[in-house]
C-alpha positions as CSV (number, residue, x, y, z in Angstrom):
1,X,-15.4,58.5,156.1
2,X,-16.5,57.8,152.1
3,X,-13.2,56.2,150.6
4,X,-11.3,58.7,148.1
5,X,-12.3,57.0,145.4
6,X,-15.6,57.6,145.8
7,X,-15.6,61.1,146.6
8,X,-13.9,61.8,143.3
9,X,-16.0,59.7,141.5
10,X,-18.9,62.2,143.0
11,X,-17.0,65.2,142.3
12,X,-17.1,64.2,138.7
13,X,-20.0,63.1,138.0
14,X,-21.4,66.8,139.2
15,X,-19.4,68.7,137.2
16,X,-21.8,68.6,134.1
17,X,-24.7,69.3,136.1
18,X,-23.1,72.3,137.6
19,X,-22.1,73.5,133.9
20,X,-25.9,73.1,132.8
21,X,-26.9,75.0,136.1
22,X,-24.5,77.8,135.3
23,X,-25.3,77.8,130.9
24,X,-28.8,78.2,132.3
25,X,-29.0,80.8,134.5
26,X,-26.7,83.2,132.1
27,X,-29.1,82.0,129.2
28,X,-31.4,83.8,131.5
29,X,-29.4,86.7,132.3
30,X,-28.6,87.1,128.6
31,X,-32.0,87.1,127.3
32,X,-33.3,89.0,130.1
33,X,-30.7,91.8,130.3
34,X,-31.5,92.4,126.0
35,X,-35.0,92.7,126.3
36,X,-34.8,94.5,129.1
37,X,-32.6,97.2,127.1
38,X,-34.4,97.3,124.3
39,X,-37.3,98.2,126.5
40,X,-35.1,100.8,128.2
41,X,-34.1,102.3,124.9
42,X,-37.5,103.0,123.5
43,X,-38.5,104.2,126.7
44,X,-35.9,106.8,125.9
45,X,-36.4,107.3,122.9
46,X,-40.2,108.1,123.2
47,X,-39.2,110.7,126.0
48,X,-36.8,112.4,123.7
49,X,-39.0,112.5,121.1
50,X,-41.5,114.9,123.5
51,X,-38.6,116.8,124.2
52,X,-37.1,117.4,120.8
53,X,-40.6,118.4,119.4
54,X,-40.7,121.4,121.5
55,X,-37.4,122.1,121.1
56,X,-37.6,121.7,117.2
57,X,-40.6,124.1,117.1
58,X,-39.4,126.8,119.1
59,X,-36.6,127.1,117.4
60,X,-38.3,127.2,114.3
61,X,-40.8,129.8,115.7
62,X,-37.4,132.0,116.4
63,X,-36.1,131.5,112.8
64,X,-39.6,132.4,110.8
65,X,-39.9,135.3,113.4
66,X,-38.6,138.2,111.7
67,X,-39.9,137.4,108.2
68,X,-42.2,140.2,108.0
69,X,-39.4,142.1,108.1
70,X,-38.6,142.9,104.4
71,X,-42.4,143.7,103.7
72,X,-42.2,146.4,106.6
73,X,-39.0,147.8,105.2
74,X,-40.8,148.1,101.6
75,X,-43.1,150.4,102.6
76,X,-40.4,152.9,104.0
77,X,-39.7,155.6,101.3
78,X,-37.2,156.4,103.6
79,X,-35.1,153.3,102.8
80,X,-35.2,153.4,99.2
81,X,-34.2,156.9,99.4
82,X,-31.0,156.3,101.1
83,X,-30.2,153.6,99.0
84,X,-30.7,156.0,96.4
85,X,-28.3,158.3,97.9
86,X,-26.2,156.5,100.1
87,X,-23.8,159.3,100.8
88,X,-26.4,161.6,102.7
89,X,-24.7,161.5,106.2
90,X,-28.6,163.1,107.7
91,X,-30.4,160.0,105.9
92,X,-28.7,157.4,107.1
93,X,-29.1,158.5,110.9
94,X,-32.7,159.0,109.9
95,X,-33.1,155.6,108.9
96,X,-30.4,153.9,111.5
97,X,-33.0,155.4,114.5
98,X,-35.9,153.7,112.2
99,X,-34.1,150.4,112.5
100,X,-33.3,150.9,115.7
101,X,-37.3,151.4,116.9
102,X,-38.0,148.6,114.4
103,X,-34.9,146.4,116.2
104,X,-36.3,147.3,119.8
105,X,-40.4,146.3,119.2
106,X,-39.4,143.3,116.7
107,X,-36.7,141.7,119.7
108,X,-33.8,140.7,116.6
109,X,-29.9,141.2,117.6
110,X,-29.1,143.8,114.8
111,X,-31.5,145.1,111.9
112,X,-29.4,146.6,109.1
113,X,-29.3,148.0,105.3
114,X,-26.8,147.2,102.6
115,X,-26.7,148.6,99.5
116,X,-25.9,146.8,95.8
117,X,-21.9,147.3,96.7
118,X,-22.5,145.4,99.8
119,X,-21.5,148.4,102.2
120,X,-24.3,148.8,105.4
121,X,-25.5,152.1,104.6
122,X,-27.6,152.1,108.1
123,X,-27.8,149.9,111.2
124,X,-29.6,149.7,114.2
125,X,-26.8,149.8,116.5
126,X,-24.6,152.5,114.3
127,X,-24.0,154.3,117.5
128,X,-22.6,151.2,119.4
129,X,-19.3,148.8,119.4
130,X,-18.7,146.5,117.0
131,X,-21.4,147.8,114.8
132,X,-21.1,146.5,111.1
133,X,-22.2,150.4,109.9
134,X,-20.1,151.4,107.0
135,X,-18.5,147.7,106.5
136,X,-18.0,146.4,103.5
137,X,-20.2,142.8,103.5
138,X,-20.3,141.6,99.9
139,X,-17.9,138.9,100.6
140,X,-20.6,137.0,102.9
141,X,-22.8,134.6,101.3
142,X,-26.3,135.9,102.6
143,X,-25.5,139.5,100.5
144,X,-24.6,137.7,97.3
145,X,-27.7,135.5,97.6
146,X,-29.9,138.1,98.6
147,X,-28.9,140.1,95.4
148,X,-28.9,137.1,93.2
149,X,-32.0,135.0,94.3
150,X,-34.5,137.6,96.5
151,X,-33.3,136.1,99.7
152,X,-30.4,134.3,101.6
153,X,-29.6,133.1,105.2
154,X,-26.0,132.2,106.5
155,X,-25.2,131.0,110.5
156,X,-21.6,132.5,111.3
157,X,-19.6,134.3,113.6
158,X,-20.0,138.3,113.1
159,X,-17.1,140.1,111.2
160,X,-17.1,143.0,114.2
161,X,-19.1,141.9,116.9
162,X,-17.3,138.5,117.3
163,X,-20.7,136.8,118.4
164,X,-22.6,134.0,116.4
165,X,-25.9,134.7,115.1
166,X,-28.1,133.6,112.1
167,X,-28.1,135.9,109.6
168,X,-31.8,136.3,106.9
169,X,-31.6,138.8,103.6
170,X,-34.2,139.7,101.9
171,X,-34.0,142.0,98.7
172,X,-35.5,145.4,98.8
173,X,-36.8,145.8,95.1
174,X,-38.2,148.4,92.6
175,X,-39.6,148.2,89.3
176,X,-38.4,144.5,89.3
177,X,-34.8,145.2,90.5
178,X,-33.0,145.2,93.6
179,X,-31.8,148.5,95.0
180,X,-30.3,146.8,98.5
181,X,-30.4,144.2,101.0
182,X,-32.9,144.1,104.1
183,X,-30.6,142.2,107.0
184,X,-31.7,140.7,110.3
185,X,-29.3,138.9,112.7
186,X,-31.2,136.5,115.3
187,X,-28.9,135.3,118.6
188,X,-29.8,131.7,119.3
189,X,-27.4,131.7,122.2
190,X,-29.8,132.0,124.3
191,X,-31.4,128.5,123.8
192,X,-27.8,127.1,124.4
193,X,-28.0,128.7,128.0
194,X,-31.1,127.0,129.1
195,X,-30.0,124.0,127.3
196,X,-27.4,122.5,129.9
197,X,-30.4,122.5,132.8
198,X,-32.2,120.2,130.2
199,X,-32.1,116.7,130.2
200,X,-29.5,115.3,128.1
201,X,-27.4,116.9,125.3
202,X,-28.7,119.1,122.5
203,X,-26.9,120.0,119.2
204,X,-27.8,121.3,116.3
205,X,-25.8,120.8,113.1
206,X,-25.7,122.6,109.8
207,X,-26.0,121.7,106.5
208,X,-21.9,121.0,106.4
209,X,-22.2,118.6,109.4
210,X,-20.5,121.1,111.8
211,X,-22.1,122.0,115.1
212,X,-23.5,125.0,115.3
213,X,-25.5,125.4,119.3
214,X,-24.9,122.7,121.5
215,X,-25.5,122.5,125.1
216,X,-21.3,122.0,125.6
217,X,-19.6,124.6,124.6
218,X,-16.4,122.4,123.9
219,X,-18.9,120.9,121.2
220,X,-19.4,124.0,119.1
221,X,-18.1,124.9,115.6
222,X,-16.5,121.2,115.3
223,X,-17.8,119.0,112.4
224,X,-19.5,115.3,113.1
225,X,-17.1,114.1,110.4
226,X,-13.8,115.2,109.0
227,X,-14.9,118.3,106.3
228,X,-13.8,117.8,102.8
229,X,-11.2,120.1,101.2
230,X,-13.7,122.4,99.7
231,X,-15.3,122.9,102.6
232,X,-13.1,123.8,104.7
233,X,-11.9,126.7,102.2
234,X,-15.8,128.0,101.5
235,X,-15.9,128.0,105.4
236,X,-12.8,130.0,105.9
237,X,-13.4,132.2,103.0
238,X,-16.8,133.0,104.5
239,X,-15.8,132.9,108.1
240,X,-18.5,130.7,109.0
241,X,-17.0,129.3,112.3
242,X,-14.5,131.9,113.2
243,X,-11.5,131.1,114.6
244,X,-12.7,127.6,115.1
245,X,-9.9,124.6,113.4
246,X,-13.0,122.1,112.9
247,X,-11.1,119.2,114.5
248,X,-13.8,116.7,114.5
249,X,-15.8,115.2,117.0
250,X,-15.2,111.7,118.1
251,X,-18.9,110.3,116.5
252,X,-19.5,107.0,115.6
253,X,-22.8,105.4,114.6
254,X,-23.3,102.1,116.2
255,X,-26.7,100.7,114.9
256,X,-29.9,102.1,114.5
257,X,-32.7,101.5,117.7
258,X,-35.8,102.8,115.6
259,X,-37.2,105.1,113.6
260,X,-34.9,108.6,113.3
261,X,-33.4,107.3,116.7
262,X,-29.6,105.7,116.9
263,X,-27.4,104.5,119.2
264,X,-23.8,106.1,118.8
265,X,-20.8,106.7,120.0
266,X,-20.1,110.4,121.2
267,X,-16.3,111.5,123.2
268,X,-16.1,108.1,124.5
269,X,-19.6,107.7,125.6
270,X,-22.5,105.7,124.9
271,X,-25.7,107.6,124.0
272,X,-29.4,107.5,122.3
273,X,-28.8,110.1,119.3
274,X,-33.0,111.5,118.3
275,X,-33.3,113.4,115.5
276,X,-35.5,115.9,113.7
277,X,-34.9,118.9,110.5
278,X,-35.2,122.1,111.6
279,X,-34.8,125.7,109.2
280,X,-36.6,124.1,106.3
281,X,-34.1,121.3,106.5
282,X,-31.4,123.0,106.2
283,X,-30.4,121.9,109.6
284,X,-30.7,118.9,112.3
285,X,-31.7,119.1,115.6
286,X,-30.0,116.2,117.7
287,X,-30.8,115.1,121.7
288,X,-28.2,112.8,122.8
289,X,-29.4,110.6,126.1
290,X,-27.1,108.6,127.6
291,X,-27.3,105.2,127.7
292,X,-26.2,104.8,131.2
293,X,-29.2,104.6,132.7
294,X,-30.8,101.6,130.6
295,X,-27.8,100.2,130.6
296,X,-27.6,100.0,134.5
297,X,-31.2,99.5,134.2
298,X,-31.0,96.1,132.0
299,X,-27.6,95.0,134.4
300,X,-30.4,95.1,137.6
301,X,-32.8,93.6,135.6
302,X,-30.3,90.8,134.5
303,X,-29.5,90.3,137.6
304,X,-32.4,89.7,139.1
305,X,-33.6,87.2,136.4
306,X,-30.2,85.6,137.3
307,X,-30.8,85.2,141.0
308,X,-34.9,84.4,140.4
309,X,-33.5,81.0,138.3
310,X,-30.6,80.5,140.6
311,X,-33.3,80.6,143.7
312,X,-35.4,78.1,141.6
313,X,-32.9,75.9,140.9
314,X,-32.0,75.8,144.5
315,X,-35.4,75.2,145.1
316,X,-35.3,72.1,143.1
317,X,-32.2,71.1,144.7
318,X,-33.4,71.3,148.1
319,X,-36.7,69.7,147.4
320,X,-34.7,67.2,146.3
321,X,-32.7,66.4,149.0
322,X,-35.4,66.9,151.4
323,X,-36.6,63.6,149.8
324,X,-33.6,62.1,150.2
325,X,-33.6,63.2,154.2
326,X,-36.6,61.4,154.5
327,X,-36.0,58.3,153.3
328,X,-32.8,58.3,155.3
329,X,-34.5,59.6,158.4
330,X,-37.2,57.0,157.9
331,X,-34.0,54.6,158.1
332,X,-31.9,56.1,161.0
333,X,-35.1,56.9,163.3
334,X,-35.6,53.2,164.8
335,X,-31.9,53.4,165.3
336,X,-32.5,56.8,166.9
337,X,-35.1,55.5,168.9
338,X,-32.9,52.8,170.6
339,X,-30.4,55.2,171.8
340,X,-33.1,57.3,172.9
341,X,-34.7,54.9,175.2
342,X,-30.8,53.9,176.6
343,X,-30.2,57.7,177.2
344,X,-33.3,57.8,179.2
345,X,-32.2,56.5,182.0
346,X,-29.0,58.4,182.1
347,X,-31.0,61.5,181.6
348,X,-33.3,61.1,184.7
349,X,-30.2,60.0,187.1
350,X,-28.1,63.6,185.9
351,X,-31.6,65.6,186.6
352,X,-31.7,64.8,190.1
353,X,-27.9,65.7,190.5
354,X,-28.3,68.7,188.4
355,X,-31.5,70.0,190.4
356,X,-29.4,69.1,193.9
357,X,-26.7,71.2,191.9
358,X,-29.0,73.9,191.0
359,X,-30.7,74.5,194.3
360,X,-27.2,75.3,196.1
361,X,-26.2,77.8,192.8
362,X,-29.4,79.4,193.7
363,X,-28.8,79.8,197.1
364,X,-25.3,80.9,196.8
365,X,-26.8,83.4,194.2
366,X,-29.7,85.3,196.4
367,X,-26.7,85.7,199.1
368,X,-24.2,87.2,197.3
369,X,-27.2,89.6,195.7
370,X,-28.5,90.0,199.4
371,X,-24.9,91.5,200.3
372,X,-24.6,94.1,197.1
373,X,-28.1,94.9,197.5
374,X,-27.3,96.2,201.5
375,X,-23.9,97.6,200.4
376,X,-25.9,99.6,198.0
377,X,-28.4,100.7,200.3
378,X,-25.9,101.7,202.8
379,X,-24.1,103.5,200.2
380,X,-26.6,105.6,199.7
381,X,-28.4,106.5,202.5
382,X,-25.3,106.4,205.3
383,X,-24.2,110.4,204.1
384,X,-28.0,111.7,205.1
385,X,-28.1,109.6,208.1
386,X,-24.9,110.9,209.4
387,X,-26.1,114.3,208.4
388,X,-29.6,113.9,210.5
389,X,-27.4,112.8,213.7
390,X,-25.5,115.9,213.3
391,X,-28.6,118.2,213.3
392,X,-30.7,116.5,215.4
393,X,-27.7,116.8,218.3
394,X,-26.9,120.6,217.3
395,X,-31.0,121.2,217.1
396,X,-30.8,119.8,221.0
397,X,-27.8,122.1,221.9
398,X,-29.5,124.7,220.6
399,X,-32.9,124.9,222.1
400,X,-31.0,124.2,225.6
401,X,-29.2,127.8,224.8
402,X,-32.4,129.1,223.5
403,X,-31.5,130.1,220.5
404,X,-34.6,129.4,218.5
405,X,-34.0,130.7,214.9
406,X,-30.6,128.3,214.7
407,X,-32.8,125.4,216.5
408,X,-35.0,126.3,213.4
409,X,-33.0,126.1,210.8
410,X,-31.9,123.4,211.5
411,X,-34.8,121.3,211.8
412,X,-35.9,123.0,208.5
413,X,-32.5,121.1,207.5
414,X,-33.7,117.9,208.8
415,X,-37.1,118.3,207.3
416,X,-35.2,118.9,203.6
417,X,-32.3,115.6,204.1
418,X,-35.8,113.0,205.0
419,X,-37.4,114.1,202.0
420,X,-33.8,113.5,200.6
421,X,-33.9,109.6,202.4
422,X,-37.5,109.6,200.3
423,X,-36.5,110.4,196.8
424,X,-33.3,108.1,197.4
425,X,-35.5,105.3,198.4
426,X,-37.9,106.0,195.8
427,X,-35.0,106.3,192.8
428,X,-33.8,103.2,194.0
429,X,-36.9,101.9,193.3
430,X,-37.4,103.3,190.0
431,X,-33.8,102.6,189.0
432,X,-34.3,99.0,189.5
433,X,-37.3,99.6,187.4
434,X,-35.5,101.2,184.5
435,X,-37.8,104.5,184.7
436,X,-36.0,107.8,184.5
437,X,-38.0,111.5,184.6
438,X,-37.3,113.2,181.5
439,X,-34.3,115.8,181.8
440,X,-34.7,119.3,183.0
441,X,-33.0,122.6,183.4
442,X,-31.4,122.3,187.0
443,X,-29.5,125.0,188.6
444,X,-26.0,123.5,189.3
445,X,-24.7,125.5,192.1
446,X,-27.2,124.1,193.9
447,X,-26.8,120.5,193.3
448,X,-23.4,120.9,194.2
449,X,-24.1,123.0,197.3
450,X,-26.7,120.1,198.1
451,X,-24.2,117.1,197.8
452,X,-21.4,118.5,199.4
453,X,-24.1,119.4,202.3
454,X,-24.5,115.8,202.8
455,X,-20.9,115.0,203.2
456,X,-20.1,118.5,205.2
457,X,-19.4,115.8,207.9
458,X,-16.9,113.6,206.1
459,X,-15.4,116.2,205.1
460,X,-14.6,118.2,208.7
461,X,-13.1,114.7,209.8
462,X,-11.2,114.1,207.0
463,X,-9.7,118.0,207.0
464,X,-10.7,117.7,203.7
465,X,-10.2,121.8,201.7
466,X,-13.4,122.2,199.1
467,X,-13.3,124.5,196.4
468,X,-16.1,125.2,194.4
469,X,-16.5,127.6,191.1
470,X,-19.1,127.9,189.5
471,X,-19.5,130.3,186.0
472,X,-21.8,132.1,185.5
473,X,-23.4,131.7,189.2
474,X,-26.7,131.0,187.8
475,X,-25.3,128.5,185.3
476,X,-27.8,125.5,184.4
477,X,-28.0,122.1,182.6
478,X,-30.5,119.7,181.5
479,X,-30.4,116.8,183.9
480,X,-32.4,115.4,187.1
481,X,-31.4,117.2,190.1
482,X,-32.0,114.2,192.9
483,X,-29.7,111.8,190.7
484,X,-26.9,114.4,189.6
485,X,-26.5,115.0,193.5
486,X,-26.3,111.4,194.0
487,X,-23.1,111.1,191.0
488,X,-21.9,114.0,192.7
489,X,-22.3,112.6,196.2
490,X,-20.8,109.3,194.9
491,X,-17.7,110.7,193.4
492,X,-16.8,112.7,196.0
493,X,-17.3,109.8,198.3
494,X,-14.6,108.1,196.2
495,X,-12.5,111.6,196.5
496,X,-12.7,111.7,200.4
497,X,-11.6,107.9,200.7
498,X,-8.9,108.2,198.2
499,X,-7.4,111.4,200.0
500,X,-7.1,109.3,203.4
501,X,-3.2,109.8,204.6
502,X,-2.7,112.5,201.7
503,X,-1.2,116.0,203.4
504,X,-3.4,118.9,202.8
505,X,-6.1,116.9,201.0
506,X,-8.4,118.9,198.4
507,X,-10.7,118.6,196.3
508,X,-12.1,121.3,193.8
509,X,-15.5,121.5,191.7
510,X,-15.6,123.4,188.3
511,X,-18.5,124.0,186.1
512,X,-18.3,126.3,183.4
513,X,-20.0,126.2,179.6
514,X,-18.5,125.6,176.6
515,X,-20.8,126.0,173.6
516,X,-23.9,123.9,174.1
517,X,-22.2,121.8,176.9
518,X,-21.7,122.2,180.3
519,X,-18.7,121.0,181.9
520,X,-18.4,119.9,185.6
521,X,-15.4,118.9,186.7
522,X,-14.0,117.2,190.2
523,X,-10.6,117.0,190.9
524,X,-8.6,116.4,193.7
525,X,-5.2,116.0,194.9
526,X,-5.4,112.5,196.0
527,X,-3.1,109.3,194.7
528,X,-3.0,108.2,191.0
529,X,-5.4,105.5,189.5
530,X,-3.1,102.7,188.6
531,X,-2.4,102.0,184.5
532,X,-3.9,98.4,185.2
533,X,-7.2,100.2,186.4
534,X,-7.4,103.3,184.4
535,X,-8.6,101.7,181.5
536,X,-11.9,99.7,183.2
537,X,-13.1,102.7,185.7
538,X,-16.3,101.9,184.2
539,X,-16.2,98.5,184.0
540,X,-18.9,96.5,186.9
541,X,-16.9,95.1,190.1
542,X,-13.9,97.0,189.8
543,X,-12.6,98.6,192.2
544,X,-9.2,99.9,194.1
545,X,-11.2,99.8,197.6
546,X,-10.0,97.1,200.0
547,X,-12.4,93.6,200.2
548,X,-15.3,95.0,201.9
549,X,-15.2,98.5,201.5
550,X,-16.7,98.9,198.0
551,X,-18.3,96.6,195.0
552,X,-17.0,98.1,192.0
553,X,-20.8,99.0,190.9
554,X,-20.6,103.2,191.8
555,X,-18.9,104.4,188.6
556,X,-21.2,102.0,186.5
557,X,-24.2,103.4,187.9
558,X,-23.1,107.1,187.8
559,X,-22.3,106.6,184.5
560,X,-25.6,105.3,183.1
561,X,-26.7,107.9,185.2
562,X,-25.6,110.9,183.4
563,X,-26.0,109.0,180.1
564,X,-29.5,109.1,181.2
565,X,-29.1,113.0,180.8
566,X,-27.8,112.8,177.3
567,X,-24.1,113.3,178.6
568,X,-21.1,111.7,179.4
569,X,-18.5,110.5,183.0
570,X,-15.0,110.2,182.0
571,X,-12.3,109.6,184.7
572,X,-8.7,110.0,184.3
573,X,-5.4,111.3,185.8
574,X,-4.5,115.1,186.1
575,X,-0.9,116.1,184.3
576,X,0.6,116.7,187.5
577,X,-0.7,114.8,190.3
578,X,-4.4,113.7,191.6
579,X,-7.4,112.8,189.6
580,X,-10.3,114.5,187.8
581,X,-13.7,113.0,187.3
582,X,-15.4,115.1,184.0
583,X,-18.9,115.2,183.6
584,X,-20.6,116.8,180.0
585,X,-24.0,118.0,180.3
586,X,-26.5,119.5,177.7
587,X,-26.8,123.0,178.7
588,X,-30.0,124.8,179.1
């Protein structure tokens, strides 16, 4: 053992190593993970840009849609008429049912006439709800523009119909003066409800800062920025966001990533802000990405570059060290060699005690297999043997009597229990082979008339009461007939030697379905299994049979047997007294 001395002295002298090892690799992380963001972010951006292009021109397709409007409404003597009598009741249905065919080809939310007083002197939906017929609109901004300049436009919540819109007036002029106001109202709500299956978040802000669409509703009508004074009152006074209070938005501009793209701060979260001016400028069109994604993007990315420089420093390291190994093994291997040569010897004396050893392990081995292996085979094939002596005795008795047709049948039951003795033979073989035949349906009143035909005999000695119920009669399962009536002939094996000195033994077989299993179950009336036991049925060499009268192996092997079906054995004590062996089965 080094001295303690020296290993401190070690320890310290690779502590500044380690620190360059560590400043290094997050030098690399560092620098990796910001170019690998920045890369991130324009990728972004340039998506958004694509995106916010067609958005920007749709909208502005919308918004310089219905500017043919006031040239149409020119033309219409109709108009001017009514404005020059705006009292005549008859006129202004005339002309409301002009606006309204106009409203229906043209697609707008409301088309309308005001006269010089502001009052709407005929709409296209004068008939309807919330129609803004016979209201008095010179307070609104559009009217007053209109009538002053030749034009306006205004974005606000409507005075009756409660609904935003954007609102364009046009002057309707004669002889160089204007006799009324030509009104359109466009929804723009309907962009805002394909906007939330878009990627990212869309807003559009007016010229006051205040968010007019947006693809969250808890966005709209609330400024980017606290209003000013003035503002605020011009906004109420025109009632511009309804009943909105304007609390602001938590925005914050972080730093610019290029050209009209920033990164800001939005509610708390992290996004790439695009921007372009939409209605002549008047307004800004804003797609919010988040930032998540590069972010996580440029963490993997860091990462990596992390663990690449971390893997080649540790490639250095072990190089290193494999040079030192060298040298050192260079100086240990004559040493080596020595001991080597001494061990030698020792080594060939153990070999010929461990082969000596070896042969009598073997030996002792192929006996003890010898003796499972014949257990086994008696195991199985002692029920149809028994069965065959039965027959073959009665088959004797009855030809003596001459009574042929019972002689018959029951050398037609020989016949059927030696093909039997084949397909046990041969599953023997193929089970020590690891082959199973694909699953099939099997009808399983038959099986279990078949298995309990094998132990008819054990079971007239033994005095042994059967009963079996089976529903629906023709109820089937998906299994291998030959080795379900083996599991069934070696459970009930275990049930007739387990009911020995039991008064009025019985034992009763249940199959029924439940859903897409069938259940089969085997009870009987016999002794409990012991706590000590219950817990490894399954388990290889245990048994509760005496020394000689059982290996332990049948419950393994039925088990892997009906696993081999796609079900499931399962052993345990009834509530009241005897046991119950359950077997689940795919049903057909």
């Amino acid at each position: 053992m080094a001295p303690l001395h020296s290993r401190s002295w070690r320890s310290r002298s690779l502590l500044p190593w380690a620190a360059l090892v560590l400043a290094l690799i997050g030098a690399v992380a560092w620098g990796t993970h910001v170019l690998a963001l920045q890369l991130g972010l324009q990728r972004t951006g340039d998506l958004a840009g694509h995106r916010l292009d067609v958005t920007a021109a749709r909208l502005d397709g919308e918004l310089a849609r219905f500017d043919y409007l006031p040239a149409l409404l020119e033309t219409s003597s109709e108009v001017f008429q009514l404005l020059a009598t705006p009292g005549d009741t008859a006129l202004r249905a005339q002309v409301s049912r002009t606006l309204h065919a106009l409203d229906a080809i043209a697609g707008a939310d409301i088309l309308y006439v005001i006269d010089t007083a502001g009052t709407v002197v005929a709409s296209a939906d004068w008939q309807q709800p919330g129609t803004p017929f016979g209201q008095d609109l010179s307070w609104r901004p559009y009217v007053r523009d209109a009538l002053a300049r030749g034009e306006g436009q205004f974005y606000g919540v409507g005075v009756t119909s409660g609904r935003a819109g954007y609102y364009r007036s046009f002057a309707l002029p004669r002889h160089g003066k204007a006799l009324g106001v030509a009104a359109v109202k466009i929804d723009l709500e309907a962009f805002e409800r394909e906007w939330p299956r878009l990627p990212g978040e869309l807003l559009v802000v007016d010229e006051r800062g205040v968010v007019i669409l947006a693809s969250r509703a808890a966005w709209k009508f609330r400024p980017l920025v606290p209003l000013t004074a003035e503002a605020r009152a011009e906004a109420e006074q025109a009632r511009r966001y309804g009943t909105s209070d304007l609390t602001p938005l938590a925005w914050q501009l972080r730093q610019p990533a290029s050209d009209g793209i920033t990164r800001v701060q939005m509610e708390r979260a992290a996004y790439l802000a695009s921007e372009r001016p939409i209605n002549h400028g008047r307004w800004r069109l804003l797609l919010l990405d988040s930032e998540a994604a590069a972010q996580a993007s440029a963490r993997n990315t860091a990462l990596s570059a992390a663990l690449a420089a971390a893997v080649l420093l540790l490639l250095a390291v072990v190089a290193w060290q494999a040079r030192r190994e060298i040298r050192q093994q260079r100086a240990t291997r004559a040493a080596l060699q020595a001991a080597h040569d001494s061990l030698d010897q020792m080594v060939q004396a153990r070999t010929a005690e461990l082969r000596a050893a070896q042969a009598d392990l073997v030996h002792a081995g192929k006996l003890a297999a010898l003796g499972q292996m014949s257990a086994g085979v008696v195991h199985e094939l002692n029920q149809p043997l028994a069965a065959l002596h039965t027959l073959s005795d009665n088959a004797a008795v009855l030809l003596d009597h001459q009574r042929l047709p019972e002689a018959r049948a029951n050398l037609v039951r020989i016949s059927h229990l030696v093909e039997r003795l084949g397909r046990i033979t041969y599953q023997l073989k193929a089970f020590a082979h690891k082959t199973l035949e694909p699953p099939t349906p099997i009808a399983l009143h038959k099986v279990v008339g078949d298995a309990l035909f094998g132990l008819a005999q054990r079971l007239r000695e033994a005095d042994i009461t059967v009963t079996v119920a089976v529903e629906p009669p023709d109820l089937h399962a998906m299994a291998d007939a030959m080795r379900l009536e083996q599991v069934l002939v070696n459970l009930l094996g275990n049930a007739i030697d387990a009911l020995a000195g039991t008064p009025a033994p019985a034992i009763t077989v249940r199959a029924i379905r439940e859903g897409a299993q069938v259940v089969l179950v085997l009870g009987n009336n016999g002794p409990a299994i012991t706590p000590e036991v219950l817990p490894r049925l399954f388990e290889p060499f245990v048994t509760t049979k005496p020394a000689g009268k059982g290996l332990g192996l049948g419950l393994v092997l039925s088990a892997r047997l009906v696993q081999g079906f796609g079900g499931r054995l399962q052993g345990g004590n009834l509530a009241t007294s005897g046991v119950a062996f359950t077997i689940e089965l795919p049903a057909a």
